[in-house]
C-alpha angles and dihedrals in degrees: 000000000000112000130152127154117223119194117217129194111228123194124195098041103136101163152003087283099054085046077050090047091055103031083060094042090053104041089048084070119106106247100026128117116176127012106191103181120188120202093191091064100023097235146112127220113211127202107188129176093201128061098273125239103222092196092055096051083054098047088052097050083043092059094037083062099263139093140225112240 
């Protein structure tokens, strides 16, 4: 079974609601398992069963309000 963890720095998070913002845009990925955002270090750690697409991670916090740093 295919799982890897990729950490991503996020920029714009402000409060619980934006961690909630870009915990739900990740784990709606296909692929994706578990999405654990910290504010406190404005990053996301990402368990994913499929081979990510890194792009696509992006382009969801993107669109959630954020970016990948």
């Amino acid at each position: 079974e295919y799982k890897m963890k990729e950490t991503l720095k996020i920029e714009g998070m402000t409060c619980d609601h934006c961690v909630m913002h870009v915990t739900n845009a990740l784990e709606a990925i296909d692929g994706v398992e578990k999405a654990k955002v910290s504010l406190k270090k404005n990053e996301a750690l990402v368990k994913f069963s499929a081979p990510a697409d890194m792009d696509k991670m992006a382009v969801a916090v993107a669109e959630a309000g954020y970016k990948v740093i």
